[in-house]
C-alpha positions as CSV (number, residue, x, y, z in Angstrom):
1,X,-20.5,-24.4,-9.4
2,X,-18.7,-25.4,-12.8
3,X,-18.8,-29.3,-13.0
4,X,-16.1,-31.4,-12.4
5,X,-15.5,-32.1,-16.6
6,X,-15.5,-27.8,-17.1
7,X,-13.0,-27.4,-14.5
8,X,-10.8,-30.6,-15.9
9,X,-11.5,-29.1,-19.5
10,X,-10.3,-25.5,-18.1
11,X,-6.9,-26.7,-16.3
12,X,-6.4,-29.6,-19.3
13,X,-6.4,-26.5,-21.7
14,X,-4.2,-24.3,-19.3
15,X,-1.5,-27.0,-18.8
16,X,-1.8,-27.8,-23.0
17,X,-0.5,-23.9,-23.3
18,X,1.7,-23.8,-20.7
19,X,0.4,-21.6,-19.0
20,X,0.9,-21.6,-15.1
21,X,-2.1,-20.8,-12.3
22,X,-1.2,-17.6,-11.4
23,X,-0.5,-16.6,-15.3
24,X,-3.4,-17.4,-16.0
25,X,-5.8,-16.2,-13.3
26,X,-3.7,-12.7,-14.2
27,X,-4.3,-12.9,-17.8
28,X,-8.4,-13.5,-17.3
29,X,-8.1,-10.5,-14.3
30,X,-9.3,-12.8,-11.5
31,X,-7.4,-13.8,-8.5
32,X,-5.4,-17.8,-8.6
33,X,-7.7,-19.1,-5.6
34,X,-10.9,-18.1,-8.2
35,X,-9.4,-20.2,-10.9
36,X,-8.0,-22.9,-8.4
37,X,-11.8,-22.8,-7.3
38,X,-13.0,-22.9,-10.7
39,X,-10.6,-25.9,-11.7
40,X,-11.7,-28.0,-8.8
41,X,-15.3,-27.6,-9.8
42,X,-16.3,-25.3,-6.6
43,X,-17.5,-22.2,-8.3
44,X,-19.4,-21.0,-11.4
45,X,-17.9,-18.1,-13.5
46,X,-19.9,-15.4,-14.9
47,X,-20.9,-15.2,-18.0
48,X,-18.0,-12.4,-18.5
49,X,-15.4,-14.3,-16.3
50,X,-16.2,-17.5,-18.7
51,X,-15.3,-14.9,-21.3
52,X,-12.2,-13.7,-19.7
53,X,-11.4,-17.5,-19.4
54,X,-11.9,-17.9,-22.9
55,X,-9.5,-15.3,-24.1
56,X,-7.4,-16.7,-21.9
57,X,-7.5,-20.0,-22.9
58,X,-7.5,-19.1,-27.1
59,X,-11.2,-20.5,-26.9
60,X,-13.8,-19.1,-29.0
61,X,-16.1,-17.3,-27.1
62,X,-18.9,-19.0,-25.3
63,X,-17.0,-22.1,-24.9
64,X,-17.3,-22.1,-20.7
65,X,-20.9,-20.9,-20.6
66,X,-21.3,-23.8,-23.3
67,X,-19.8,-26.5,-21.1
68,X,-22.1,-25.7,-17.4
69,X,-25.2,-27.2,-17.1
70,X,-27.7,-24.4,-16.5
71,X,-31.3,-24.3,-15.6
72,X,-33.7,-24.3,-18.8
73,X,-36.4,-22.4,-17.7
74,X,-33.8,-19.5,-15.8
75,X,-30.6,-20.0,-17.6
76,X,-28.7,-20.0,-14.4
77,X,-26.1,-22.4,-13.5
78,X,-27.5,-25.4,-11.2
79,X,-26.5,-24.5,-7.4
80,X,-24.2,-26.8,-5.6
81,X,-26.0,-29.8,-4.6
C-alpha cells in the first residue's frame, strides 16, 4: 500500500495539471479504480506502474518508488498493517 502522503502527493499533482481520474489512469495504462485505489493509499504500484505514474504526472522517473516506504533488507513495499 502507497502511504497516505504518496497518494495525496499523486492526486495533489494530478489536480495541479488538470488532469481528470480517468485521464489519467488512461494515460499511465491502468484502470481509474487502480488509481482511485492508489490515491486513497490502498495499494502499492509496481515499480513500472510508479513509472507509468510518473510519465504521467511530468515527474522525473523514480519519483513514486522514491516516496513508499520499503523494507531495507527486501526492498519491498511494507504490507498493509
Amino acid at each position: 500500500m502507497t502511504n497516505a502522503s504518496t497518494g495525496e502527493k499523486i492526486k495533489a499533482r494530478r489536480l495541479e495539471l488538470g488532469l481528470g481520474l480517468r485521464e489519467a489512469a488512461r494515460a499511465a495504462n491502468i484502470s481509474a479504480t487502480y488509481w482511485t485505489d492508489l490515491e486513497a493509499g490502498d495499494r502499492s504500484p509496481s515499480d513500472l506502474v510508479g513509472l507509468a505514474i510518473d510519465l504521467t504526472l511530468d515527474w522525473h522517473p523514480g519519483t513514486v518508488a522514491a516516496t513508499i516506504p520499503r523494507c531495507e533488507k527486501c526492498g519491498r513495499p511494507f504490507p498493509r498493517d
